[in-house]
C-alpha positions in Angstrom: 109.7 111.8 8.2 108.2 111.3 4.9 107.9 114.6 2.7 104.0 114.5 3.2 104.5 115.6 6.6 106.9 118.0 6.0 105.0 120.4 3.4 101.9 121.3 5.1 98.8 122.0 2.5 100.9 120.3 -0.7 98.0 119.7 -2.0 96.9 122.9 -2.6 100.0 123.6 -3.9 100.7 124.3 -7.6 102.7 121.1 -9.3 105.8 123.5 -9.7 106.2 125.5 -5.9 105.5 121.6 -4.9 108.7 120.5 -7.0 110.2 124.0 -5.6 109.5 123.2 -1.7 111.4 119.5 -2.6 114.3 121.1 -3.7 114.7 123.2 -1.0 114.2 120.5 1.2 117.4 118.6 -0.4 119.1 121.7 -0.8 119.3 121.2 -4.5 120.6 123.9 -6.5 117.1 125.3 -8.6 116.1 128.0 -10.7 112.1 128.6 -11.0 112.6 129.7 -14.7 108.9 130.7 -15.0 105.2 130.2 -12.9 105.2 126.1 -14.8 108.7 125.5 -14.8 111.8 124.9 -12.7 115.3 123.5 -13.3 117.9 122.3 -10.5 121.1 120.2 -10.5 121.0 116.9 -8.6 124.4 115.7 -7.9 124.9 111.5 -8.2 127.9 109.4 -8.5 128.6 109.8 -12.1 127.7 113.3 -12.4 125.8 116.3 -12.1 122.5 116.0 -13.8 120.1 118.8 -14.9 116.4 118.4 -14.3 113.3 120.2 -15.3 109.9 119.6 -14.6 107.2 122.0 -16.5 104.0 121.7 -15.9 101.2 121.9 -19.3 97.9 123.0 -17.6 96.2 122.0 -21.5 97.0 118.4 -21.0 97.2 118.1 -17.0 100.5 116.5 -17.1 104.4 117.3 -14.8 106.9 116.3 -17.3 110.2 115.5 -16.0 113.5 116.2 -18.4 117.0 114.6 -16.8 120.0 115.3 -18.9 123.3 115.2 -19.1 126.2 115.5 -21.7 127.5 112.6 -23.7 129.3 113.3 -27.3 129.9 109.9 -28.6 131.7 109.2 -31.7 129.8 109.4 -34.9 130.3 105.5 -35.9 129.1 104.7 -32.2 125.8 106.1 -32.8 123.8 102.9 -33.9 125.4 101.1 -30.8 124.5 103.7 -28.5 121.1 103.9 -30.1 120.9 100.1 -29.7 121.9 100.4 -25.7 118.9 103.1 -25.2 116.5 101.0 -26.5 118.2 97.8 -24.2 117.8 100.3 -21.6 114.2 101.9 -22.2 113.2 98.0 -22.3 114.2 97.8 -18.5 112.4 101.1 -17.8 109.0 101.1 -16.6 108.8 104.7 -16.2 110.2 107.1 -18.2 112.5 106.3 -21.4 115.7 107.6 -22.5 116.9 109.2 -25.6 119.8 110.7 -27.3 119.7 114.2 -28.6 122.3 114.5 -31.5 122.4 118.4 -31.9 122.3 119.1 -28.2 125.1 116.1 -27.8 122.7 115.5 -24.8 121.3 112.1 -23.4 117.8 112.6 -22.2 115.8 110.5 -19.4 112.0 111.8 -19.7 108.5 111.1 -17.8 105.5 112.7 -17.8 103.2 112.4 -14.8 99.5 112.8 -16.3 97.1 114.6 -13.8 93.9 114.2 -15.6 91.0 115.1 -14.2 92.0 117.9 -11.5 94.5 115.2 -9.5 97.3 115.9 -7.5 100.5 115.1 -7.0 101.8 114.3 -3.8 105.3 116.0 -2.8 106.3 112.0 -2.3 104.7 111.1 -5.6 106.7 113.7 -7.1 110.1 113.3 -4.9 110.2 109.6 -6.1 109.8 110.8 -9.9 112.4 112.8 -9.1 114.9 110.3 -7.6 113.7 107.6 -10.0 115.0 109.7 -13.1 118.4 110.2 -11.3 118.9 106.6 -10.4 117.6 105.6 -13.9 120.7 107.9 -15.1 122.9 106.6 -12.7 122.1 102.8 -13.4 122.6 103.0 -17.2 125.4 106.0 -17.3 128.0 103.1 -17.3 126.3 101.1 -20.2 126.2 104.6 -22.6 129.7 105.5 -21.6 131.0 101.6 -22.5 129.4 101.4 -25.5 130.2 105.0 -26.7 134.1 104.9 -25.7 135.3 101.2 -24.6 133.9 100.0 -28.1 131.5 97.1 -25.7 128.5 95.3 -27.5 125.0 96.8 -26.2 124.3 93.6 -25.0 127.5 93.0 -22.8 127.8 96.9 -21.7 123.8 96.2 -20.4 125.0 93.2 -18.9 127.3 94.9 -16.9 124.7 97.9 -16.2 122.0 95.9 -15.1 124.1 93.6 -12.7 123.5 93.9 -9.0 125.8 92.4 -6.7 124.4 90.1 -4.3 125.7 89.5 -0.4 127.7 91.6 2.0 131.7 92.3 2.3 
């Protein structure tokens, strides 16, 4: 049953109970921090990854912050900012970057609203699950490049391969 269904009048629903009914409904862990913002943990395969969405009335937009801890080695910086922007070339929404005095890698979007619209508990579920499989998909690349010593090119490679078939 698709999320629509499931959270009757969402669309009269402000952007930030909407993203609160959501994780309810996966029984993510979440903390409404104030009226236009919310954080929760979603848990993947690599890790735990902290999200917030905030919602800016001024410019009508949800933005969407995924992070998660990575301390690479100082001389692994410039390869590690090479793989982000390898990565944020393969990204059609949303972009990653690396915040050095946080020692956080950062996946962010920022769904624009303008003009009174509405985001659709779906709409924003899939933002949602895109940022986490975004984070999940390139974790490997950031981690190779960071502590195996791997080109940005090769760790991508290896990031960006799908295996093909059945076992």
């Amino acid at each position: 049953m698709a999320l629509t269904e499931q959270i009757p009048d969402a669309d009269e629903l402000h952007p930030i109970d909407l993203v609160e009914h959501i994780a309810e409904h996966h029984d993510w862990e979440f903390d409404r921090i104030t009226d236009d913002q919310i954080a929760m943990a979603v848990e993947g395969q690599w890790r735990t990854y902290s999200i917030t969405l905030a919602w800016s009335g001024y410019d009508e937009t949800l933005r969407l912050i995924c992070t998660f801890e990575m301390e690479p080695p100082e001389d692994r910086l410039p390869a590690l900012y090479d793989c982000l922007n390898r990565a944020n070339d393969n990204c059609w929404a949303g972009a990653f970057t690396y915040w050095a005095e946080q020692k956080m890698m950062v996946y962010r979007y920022g769904l624009v609203l303008a003009g009174e619209q509405i985001a659709g508990p779906d709409q924003v579920d899939t933002m949602i699950r895109a940022a986490v499989l975004s984070a999940e998909r390139y974790y490997p690349a950031f981690q190779l490049v960071c502590w195996a010593d791997r080109d940005p090119a090769e760790a991508m490679g290896i990031a960006i391969c799908e295996a093909y078939g059945t076992a």
